[in-house]
N, C-alpha and C positions, 0 to 999 in steps of 0.2 A: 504494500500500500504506500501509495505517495503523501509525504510529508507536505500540508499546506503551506503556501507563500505567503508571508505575514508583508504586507505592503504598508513599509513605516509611513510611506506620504500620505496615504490615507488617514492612519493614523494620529499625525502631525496635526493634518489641517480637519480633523476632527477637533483635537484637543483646543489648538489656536480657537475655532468656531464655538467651542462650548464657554471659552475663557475670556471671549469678546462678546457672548451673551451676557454672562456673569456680570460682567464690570457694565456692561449697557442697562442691563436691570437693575445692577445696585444703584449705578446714576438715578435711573428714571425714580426709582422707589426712596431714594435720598432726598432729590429734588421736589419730593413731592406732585410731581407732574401726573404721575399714576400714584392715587391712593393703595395703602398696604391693604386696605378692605373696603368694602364697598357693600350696600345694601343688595345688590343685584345677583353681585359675585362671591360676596365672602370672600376670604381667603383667598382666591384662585388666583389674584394677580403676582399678591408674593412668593405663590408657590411657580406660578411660569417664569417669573422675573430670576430670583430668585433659589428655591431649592431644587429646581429639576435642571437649569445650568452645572448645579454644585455636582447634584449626583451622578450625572452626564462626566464631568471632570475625573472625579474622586473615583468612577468608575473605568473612564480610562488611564488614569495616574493614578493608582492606587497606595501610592510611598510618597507622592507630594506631602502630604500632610508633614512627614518626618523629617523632610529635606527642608521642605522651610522652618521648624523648629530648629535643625539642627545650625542650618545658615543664621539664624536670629542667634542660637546661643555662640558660634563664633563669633559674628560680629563683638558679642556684649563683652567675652573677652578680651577679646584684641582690643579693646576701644578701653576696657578695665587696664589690662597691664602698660597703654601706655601712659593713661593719668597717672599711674604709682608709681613709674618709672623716671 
């Protein structure tokens, strides 16, 4: 049996396209332009705006989460030892 072809471009500009919803829906739901809730909708807007970009993300990057913890706690080092230095 043939091993599938994993096509990282696809991939890529999946991830790009979930992570340029994200940020477009937290804009829109920040600015208040689209309410978080509405009488009509309920919930529905923060959940398209908002949690279904993330889970789209976090389902294709499934280790982001730890790579940007991990890069925040570099940084707070590096940035520690040179004030004590």
């Amino acid at each position: 049996m043939r091993q599938p072809i994993i096509d990282t471009d696809r991939r890529s500009r999946l991830l790009a396209a979930s992570l340029l919803w994200l940020c477009g829906g937290s804009l829109l739901l920040l600015s208040t332009l689209v309410p978080a809730h509405t009488a009509l909708f309920g919930w529905a807007p923060m959940f398209w705006l908002l949690w279904a970009p993330l889970a789209v993300t976090l389902t294709l990057e499934p280790k982001l989460p730890r790579q940007l913890l991990a890069l925040r706690r570099s940084r707070r080092r590096n940035t520690a030892h040179l004030i004590w230095n």
